[in-house]
N, CA and C atoms as an extended XYZ file, in Angstrom:
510
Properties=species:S:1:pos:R:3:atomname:S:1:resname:S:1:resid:I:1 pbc="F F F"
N        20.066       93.557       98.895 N   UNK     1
C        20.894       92.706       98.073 CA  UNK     1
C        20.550       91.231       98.271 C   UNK     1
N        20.161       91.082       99.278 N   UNK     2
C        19.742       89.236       99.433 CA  UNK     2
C        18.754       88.684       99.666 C   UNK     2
N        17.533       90.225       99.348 N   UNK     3
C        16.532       89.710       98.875 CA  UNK     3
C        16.379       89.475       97.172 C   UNK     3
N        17.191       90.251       96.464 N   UNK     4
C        17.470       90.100       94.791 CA  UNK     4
C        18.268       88.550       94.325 C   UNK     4
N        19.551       88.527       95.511 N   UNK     5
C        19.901       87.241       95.425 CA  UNK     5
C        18.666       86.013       95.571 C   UNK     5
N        18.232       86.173       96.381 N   UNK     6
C        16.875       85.090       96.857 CA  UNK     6
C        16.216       85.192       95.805 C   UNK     6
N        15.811       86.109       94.830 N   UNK     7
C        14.705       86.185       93.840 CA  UNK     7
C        15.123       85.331       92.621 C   UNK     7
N        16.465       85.794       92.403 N   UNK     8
C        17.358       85.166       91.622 CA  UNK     8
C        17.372       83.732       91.233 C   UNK     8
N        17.287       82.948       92.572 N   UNK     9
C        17.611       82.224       92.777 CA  UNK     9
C        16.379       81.348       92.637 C   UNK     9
N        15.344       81.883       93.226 N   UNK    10
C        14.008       81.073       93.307 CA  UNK    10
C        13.657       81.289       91.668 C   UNK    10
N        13.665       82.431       90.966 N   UNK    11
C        13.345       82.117       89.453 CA  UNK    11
C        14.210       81.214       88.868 C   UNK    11
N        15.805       81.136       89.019 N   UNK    12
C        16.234       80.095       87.954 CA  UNK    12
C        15.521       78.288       88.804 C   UNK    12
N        15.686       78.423       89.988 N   UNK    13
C        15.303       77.118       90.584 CA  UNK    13
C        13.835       76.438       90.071 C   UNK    13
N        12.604       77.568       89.651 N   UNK    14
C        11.498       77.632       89.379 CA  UNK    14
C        11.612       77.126       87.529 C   UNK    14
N        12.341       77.755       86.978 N   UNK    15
C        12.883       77.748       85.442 CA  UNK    15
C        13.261       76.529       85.306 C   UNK    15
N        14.821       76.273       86.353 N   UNK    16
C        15.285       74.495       86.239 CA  UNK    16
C        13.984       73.223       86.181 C   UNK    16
N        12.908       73.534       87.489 N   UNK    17
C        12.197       72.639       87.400 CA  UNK    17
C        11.250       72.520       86.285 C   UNK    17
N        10.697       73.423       85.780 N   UNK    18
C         9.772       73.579       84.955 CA  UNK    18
C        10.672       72.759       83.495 C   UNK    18
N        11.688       73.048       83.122 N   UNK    19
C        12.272       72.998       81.867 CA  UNK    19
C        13.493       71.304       81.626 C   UNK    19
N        13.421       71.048       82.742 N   UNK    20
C        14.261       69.398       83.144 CA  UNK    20
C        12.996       68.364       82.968 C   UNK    20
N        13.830       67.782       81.587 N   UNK    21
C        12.799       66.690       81.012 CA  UNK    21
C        12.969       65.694       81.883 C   UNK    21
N        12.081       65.035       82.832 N   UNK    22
C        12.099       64.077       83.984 CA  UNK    22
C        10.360       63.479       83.817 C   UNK    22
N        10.063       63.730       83.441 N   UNK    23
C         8.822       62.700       83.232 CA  UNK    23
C         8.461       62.141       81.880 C   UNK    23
N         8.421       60.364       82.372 N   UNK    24
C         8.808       59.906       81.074 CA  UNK    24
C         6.945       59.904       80.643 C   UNK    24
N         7.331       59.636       78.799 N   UNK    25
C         5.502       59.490       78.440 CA  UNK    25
C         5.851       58.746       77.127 C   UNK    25
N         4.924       58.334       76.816 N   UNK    26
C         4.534       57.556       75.259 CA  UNK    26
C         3.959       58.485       74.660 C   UNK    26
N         4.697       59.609       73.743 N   UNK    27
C         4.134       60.785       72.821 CA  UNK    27
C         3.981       60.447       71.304 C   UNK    27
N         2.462       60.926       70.951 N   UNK    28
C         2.615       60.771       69.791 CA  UNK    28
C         2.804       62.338       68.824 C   UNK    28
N         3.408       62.400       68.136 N   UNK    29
C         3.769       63.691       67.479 CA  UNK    29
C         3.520       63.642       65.956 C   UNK    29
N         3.404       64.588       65.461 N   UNK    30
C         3.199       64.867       63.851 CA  UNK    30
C         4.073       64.461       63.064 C   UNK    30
N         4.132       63.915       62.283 N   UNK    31
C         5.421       63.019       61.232 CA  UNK    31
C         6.177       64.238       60.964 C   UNK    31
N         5.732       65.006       60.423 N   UNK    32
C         6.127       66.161       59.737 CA  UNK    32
C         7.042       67.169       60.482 C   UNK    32
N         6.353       67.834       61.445 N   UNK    33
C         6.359       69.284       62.232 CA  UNK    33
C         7.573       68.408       63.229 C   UNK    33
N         6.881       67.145       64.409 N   UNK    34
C         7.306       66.982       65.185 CA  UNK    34
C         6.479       67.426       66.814 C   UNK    34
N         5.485       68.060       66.222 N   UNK    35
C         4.918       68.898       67.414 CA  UNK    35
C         4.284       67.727       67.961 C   UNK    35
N         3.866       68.160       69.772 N   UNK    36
C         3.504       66.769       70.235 CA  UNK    36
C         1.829       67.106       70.181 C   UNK    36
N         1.267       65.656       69.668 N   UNK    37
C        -0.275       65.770       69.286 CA  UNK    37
C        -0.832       65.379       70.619 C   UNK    37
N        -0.176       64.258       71.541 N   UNK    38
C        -1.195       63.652       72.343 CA  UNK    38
C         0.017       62.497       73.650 C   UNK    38
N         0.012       62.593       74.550 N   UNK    39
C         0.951       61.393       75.025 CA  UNK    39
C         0.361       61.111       76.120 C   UNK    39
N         1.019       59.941       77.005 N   UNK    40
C         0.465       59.356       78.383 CA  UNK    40
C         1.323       59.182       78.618 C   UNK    40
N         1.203       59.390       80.235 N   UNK    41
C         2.404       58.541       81.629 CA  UNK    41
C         2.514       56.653       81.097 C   UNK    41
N         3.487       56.776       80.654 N   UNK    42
C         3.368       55.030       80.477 CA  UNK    42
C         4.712       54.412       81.308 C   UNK    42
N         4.623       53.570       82.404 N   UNK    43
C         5.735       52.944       83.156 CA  UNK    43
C         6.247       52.063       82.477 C   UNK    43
N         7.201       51.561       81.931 N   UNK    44
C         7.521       50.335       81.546 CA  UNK    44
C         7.045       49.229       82.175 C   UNK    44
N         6.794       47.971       81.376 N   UNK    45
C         6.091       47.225       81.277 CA  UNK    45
C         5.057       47.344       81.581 C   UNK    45
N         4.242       48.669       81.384 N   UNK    46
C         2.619       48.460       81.380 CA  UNK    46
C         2.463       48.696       80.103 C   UNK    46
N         1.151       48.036       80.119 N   UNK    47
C         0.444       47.816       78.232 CA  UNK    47
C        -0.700       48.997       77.840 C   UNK    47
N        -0.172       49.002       76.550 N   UNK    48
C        -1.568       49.808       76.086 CA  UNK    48
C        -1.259       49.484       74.900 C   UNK    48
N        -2.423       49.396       73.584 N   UNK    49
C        -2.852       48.823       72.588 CA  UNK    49
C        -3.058       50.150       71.431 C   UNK    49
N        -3.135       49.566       69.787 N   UNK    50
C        -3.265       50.029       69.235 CA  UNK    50
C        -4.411       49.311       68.421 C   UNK    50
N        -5.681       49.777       67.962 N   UNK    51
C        -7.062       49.152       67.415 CA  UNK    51
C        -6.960       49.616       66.382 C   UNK    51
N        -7.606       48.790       64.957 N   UNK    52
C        -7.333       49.405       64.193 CA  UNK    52
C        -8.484       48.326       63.282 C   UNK    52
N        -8.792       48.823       61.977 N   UNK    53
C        -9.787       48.065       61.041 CA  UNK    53
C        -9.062       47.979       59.812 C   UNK    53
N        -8.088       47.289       59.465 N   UNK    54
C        -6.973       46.393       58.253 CA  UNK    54
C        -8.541       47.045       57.264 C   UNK    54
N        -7.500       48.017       56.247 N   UNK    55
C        -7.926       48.581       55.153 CA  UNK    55
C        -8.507       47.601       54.237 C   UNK    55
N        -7.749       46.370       53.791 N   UNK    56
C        -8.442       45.512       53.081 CA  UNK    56
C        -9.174       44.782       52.976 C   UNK    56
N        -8.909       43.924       54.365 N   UNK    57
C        -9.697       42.937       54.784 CA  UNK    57
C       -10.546       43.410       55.640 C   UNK    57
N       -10.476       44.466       56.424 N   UNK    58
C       -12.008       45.557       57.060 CA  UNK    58
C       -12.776       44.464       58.246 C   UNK    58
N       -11.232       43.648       58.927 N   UNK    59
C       -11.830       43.579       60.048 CA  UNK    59
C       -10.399       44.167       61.202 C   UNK    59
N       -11.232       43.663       62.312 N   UNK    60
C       -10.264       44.646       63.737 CA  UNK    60
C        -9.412       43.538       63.621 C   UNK    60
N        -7.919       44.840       64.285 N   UNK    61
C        -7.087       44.361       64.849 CA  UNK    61
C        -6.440       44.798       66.084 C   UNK    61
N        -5.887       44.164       66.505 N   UNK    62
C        -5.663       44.731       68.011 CA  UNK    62
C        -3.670       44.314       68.338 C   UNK    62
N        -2.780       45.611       68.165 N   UNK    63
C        -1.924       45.488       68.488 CA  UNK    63
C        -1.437       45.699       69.892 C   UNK    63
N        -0.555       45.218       70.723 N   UNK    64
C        -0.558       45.401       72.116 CA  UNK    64
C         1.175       45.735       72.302 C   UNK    64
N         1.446       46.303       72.876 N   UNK    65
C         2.740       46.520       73.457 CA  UNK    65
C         2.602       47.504       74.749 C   UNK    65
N         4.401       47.297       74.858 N   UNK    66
C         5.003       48.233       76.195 CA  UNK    66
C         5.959       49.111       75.923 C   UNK    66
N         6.449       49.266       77.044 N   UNK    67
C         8.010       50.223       76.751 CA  UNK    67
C         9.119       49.641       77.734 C   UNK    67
N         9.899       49.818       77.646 N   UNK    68
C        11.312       49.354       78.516 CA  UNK    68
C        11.728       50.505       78.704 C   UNK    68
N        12.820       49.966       80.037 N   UNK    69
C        13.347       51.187       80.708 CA  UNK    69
C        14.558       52.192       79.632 C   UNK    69
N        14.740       51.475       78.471 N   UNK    70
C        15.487       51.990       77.331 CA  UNK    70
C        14.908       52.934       76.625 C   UNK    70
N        13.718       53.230       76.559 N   UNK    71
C        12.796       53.848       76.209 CA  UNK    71
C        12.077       53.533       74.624 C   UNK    71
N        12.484       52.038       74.460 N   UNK    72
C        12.111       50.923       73.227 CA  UNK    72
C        11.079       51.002       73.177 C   UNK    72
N         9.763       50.729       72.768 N   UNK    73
C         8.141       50.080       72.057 CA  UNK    73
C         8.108       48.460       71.949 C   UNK    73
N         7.570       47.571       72.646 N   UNK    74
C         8.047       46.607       72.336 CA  UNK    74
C         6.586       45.808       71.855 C   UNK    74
N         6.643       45.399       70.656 N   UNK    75
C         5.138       44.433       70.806 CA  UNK    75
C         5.338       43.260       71.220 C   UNK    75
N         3.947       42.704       71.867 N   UNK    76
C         3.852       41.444       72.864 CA  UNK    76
C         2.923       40.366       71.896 C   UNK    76
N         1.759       41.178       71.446 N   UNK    77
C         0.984       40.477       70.675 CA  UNK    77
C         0.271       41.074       69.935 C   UNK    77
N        -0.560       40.471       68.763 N   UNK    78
C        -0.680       41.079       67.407 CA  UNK    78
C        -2.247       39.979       68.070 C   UNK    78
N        -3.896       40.839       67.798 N   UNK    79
C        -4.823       39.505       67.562 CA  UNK    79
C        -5.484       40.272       65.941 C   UNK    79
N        -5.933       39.299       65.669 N   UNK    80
C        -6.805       39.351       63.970 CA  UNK    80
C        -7.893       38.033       63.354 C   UNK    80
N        -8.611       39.097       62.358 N   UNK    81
C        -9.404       38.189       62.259 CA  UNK    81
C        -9.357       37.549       60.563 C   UNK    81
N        -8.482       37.879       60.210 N   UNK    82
C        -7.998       37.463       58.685 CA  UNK    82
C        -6.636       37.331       58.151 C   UNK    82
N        -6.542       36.560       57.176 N   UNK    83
C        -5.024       36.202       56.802 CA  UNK    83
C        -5.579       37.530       55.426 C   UNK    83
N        -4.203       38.087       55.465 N   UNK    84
C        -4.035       39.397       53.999 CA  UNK    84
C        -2.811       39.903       54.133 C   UNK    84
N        -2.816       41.127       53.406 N   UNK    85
C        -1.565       41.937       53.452 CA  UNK    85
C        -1.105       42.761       55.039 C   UNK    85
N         0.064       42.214       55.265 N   UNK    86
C         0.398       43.383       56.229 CA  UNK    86
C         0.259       41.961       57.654 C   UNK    86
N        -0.556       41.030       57.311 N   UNK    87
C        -0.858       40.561       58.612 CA  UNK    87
C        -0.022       39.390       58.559 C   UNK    87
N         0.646       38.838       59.605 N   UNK    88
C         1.356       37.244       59.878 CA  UNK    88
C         0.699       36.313       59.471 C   UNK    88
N         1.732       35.218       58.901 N   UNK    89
C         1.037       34.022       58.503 CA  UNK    89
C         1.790       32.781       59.581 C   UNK    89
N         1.922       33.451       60.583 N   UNK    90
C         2.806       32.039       61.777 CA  UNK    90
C         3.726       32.892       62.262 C   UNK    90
N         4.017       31.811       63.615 N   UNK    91
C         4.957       32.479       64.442 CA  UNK    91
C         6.369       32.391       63.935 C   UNK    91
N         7.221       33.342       64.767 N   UNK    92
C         8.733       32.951       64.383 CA  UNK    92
C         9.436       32.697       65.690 C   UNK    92
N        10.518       32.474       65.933 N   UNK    93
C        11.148       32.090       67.188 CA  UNK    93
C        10.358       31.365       68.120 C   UNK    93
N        10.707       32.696       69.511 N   UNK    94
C         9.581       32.089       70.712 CA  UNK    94
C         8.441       32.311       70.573 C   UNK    94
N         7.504       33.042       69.642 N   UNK    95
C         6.281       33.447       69.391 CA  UNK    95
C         5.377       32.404       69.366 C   UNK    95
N         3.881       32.234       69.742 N   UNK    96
C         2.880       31.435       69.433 CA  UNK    96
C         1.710       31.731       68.788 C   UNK    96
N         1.135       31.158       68.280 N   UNK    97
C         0.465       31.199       67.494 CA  UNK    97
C        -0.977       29.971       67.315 C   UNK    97
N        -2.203       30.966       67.916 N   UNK    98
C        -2.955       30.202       68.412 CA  UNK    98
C        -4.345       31.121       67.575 C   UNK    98
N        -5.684       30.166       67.214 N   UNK    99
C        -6.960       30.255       66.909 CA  UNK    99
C        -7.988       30.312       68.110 C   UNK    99
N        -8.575       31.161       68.429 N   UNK   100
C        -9.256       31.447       69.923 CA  UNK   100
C       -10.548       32.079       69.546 C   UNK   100
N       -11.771       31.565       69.549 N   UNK   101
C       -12.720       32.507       69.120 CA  UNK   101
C       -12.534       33.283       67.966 C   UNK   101
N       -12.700       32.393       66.822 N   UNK   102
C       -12.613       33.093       65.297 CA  UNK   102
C       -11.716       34.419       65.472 C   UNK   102
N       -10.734       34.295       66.008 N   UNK   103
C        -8.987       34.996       66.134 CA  UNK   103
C        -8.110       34.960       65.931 C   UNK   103
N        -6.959       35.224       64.904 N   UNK   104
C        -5.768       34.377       65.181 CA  UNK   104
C        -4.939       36.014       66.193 C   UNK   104
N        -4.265       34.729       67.362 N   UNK   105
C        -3.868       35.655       68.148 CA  UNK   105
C        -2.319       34.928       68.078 C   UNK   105
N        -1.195       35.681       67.664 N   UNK   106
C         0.086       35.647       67.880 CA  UNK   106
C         0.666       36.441       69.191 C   UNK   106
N         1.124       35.224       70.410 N   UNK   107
C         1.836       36.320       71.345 CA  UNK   107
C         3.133       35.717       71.656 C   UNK   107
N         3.741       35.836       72.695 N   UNK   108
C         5.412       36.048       73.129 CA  UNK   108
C         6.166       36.599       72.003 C   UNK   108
N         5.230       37.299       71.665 N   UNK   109
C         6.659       38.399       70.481 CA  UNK   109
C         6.887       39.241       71.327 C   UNK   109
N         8.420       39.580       70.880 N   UNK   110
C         9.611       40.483       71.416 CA  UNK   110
C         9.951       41.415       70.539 C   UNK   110
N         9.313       42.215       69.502 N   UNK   111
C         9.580       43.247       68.490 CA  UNK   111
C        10.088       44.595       69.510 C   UNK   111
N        11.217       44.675       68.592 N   UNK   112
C        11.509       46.640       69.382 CA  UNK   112
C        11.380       47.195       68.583 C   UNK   112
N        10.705       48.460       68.979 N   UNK   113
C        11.120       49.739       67.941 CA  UNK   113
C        11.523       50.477       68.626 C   UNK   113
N        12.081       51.760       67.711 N   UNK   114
C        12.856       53.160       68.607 CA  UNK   114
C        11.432       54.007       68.054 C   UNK   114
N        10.208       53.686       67.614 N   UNK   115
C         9.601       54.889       67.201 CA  UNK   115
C         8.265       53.217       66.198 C   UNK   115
N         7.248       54.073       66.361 N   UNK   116
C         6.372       53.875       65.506 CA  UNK   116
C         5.636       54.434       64.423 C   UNK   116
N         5.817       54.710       63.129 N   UNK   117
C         4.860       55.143       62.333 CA  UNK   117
C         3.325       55.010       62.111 C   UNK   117
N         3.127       55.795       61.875 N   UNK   118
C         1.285       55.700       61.446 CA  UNK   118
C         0.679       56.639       60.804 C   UNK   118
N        -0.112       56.179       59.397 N   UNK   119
C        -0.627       56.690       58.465 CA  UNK   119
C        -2.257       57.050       59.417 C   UNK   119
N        -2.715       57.745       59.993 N   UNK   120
C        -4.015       57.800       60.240 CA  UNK   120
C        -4.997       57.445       58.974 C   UNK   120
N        -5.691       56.539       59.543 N   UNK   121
C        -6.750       56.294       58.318 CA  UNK   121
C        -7.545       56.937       58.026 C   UNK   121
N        -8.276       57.333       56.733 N   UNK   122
C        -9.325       58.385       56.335 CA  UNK   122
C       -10.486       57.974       56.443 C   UNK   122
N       -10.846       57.174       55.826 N   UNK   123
C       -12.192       56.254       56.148 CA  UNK   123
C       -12.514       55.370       57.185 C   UNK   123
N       -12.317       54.005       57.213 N   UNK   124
C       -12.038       53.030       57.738 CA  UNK   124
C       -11.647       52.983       58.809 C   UNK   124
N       -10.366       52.793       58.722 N   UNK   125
C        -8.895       52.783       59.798 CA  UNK   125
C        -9.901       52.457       61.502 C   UNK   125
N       -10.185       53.436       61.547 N   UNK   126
C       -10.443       54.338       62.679 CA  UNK   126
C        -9.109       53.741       63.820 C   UNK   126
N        -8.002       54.120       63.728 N   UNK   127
C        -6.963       54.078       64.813 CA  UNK   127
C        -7.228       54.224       66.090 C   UNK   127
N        -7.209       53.541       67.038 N   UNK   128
C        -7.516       53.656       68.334 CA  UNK   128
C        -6.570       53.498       69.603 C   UNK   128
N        -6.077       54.514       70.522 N   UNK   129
C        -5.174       53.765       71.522 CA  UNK   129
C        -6.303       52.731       72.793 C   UNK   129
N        -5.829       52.225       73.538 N   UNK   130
C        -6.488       51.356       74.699 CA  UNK   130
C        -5.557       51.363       75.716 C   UNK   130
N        -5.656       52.339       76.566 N   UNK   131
C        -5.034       52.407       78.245 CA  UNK   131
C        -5.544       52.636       79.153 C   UNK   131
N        -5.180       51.484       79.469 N   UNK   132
C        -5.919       50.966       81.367 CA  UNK   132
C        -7.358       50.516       80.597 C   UNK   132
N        -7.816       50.130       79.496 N   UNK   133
C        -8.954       49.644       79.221 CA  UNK   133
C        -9.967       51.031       79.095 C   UNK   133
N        -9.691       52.207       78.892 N   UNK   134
C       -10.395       53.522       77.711 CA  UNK   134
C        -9.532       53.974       76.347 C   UNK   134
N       -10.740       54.051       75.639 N   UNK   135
C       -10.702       54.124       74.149 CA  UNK   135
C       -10.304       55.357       73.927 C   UNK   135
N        -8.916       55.801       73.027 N   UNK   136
C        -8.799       57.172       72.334 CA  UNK   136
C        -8.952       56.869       71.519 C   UNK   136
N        -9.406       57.446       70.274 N   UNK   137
C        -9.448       57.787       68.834 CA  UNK   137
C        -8.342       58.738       68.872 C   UNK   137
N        -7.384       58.241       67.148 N   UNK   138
C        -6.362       59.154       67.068 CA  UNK   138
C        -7.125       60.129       66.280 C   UNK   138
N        -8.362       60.257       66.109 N   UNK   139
C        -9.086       61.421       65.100 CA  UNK   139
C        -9.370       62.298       66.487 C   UNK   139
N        -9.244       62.441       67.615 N   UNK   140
C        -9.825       63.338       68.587 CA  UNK   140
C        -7.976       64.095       68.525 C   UNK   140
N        -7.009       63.619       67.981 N   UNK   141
C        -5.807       64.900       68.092 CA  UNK   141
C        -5.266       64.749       66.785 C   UNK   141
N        -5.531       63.958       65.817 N   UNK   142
C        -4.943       64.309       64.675 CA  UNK   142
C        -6.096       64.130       63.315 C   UNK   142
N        -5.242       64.773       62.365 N   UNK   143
C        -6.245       64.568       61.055 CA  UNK   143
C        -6.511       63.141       60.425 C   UNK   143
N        -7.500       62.794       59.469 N   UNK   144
C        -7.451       61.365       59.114 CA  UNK   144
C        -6.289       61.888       57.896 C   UNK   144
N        -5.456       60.646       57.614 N   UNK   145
C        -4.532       60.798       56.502 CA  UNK   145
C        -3.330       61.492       57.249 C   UNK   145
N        -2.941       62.144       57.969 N   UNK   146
C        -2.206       62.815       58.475 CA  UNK   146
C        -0.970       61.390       59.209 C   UNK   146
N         0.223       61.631       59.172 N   UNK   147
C         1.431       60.922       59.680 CA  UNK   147
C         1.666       61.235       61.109 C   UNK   147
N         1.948       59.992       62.190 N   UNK   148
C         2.170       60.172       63.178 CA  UNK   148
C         3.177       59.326       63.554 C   UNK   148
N         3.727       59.868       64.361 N   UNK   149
C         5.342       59.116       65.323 CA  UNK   149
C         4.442       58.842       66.748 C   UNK   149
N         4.696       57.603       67.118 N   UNK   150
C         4.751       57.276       68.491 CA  UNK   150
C         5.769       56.880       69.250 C   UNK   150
N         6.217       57.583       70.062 N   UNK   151
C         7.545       57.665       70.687 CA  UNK   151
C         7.796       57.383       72.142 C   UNK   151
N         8.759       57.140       72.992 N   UNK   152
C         8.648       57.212       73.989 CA  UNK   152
C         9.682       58.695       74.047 C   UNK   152
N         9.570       59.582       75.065 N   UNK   153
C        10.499       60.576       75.319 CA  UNK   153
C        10.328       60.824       76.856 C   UNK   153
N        10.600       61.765       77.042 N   UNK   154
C        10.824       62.672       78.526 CA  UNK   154
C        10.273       63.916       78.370 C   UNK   154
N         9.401       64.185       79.007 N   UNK   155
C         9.318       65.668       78.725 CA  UNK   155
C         9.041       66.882       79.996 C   UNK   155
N         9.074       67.889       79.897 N   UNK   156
C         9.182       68.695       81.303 CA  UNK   156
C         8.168       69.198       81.470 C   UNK   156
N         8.062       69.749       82.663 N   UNK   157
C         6.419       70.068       83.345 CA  UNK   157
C         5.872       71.145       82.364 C   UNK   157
N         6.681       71.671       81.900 N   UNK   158
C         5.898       72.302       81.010 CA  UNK   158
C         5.105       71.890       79.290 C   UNK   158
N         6.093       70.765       79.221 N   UNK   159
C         5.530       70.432       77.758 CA  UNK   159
C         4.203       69.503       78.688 C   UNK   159
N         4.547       68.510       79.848 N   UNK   160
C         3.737       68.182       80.378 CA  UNK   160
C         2.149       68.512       80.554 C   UNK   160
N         2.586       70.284       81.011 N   UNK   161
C         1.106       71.157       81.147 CA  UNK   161
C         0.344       71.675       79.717 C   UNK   161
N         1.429       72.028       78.590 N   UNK   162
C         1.020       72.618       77.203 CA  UNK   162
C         1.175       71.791       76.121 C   UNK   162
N         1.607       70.408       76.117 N   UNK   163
C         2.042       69.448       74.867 CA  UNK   163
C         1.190       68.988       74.566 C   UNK   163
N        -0.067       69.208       73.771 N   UNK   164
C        -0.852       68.045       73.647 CA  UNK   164
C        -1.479       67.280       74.338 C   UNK   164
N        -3.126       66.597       73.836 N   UNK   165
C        -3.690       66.299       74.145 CA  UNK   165
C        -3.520       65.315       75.304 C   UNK   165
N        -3.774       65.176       76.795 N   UNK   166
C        -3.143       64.459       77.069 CA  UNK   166
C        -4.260       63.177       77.485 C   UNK   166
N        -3.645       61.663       77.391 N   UNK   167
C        -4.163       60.927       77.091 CA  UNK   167
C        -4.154       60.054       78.902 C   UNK   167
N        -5.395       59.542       79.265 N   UNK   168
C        -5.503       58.634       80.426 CA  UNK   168
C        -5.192       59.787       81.820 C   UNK   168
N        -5.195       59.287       82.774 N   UNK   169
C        -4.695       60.201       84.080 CA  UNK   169
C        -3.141       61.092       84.061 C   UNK   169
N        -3.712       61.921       84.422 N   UNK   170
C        -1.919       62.885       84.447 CA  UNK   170
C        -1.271       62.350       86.209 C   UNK   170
């Protein structure tokens, strides 16, 4: 009887750990489904970037943010190499706004989001994350054209071990 109790006990204890969302990550998931495509260990206030080639004007851009302990997205700075659609024309508030090597680089922005959208680009685009300074392509876990959420969540050792591609050091 108390070796069944003991068994008991070590499977739900084994179950609890596996299934208790306690590790936080920056996931990106399918617009659609929801399923998770790809995420990383991200601590608050560490940075990682989003690269990208502005459809119209078809040069790089380089978005940068973090996360807070709220589990917010926050951008810090936006750099570019053309005034067009979609891109800033000056700072607002505390933001600056400076020309650096044929750049315009806007930083001390404080933007939150609860979630990021993204159209993967088909041609062009080529979407890129940048953490710890290595390159993902969002074409190595999702389709071009395909909708993506970037999120911060929690997830458990198991979505941990089976969720998607996982991105930088586990």
């Amino acid at each position: 009887m108390k070796r069944l109790i003991f068994i008991l006990l070590l499977i739900v204890s084994i179950t609890a750990a596996l299934t208790y969302p306690f590790l936080t990550a920056v996931v990106v998931e399918d617009g659609n489904s929801g399923e998770i495509l790809a995420f990383f260990k991200n601590n608050p206030n560490q940075n990682f970037s989003v690269k990208y080639i502005h459809s119209i004007h078809k040069t790089p851009v380089l978005e940068t943010y973090h996360t807070n302990k709220k589990g917010e997205i926050i951008q810090t700075e936006m750099q570019f190499e053309e005034f067009g659609i979609g891109m800033p024309s000056g700072a607002s508030g505390n933001e600056k706004f400076v020309e650096k090597d044929g750049k315009y680089i806007l930083t001390h922005m404080n933007r939150h989001f609860s979630e990021l959208n993204v159209r993967v680009g088909q041609v062009i685009s080529n979407h890129t994350f940048i953490i710890k300074g290595k390159k993902y392509p969002f074409s190595h876990f999702s389709k071009p054209g395909s909708w993506v959420r970037i999120k911060t969540d929690h997830l458990n050792v198991w979505e941990w071990l089976m969720g998607g591609k996982v991105l930088g050091k586990r």
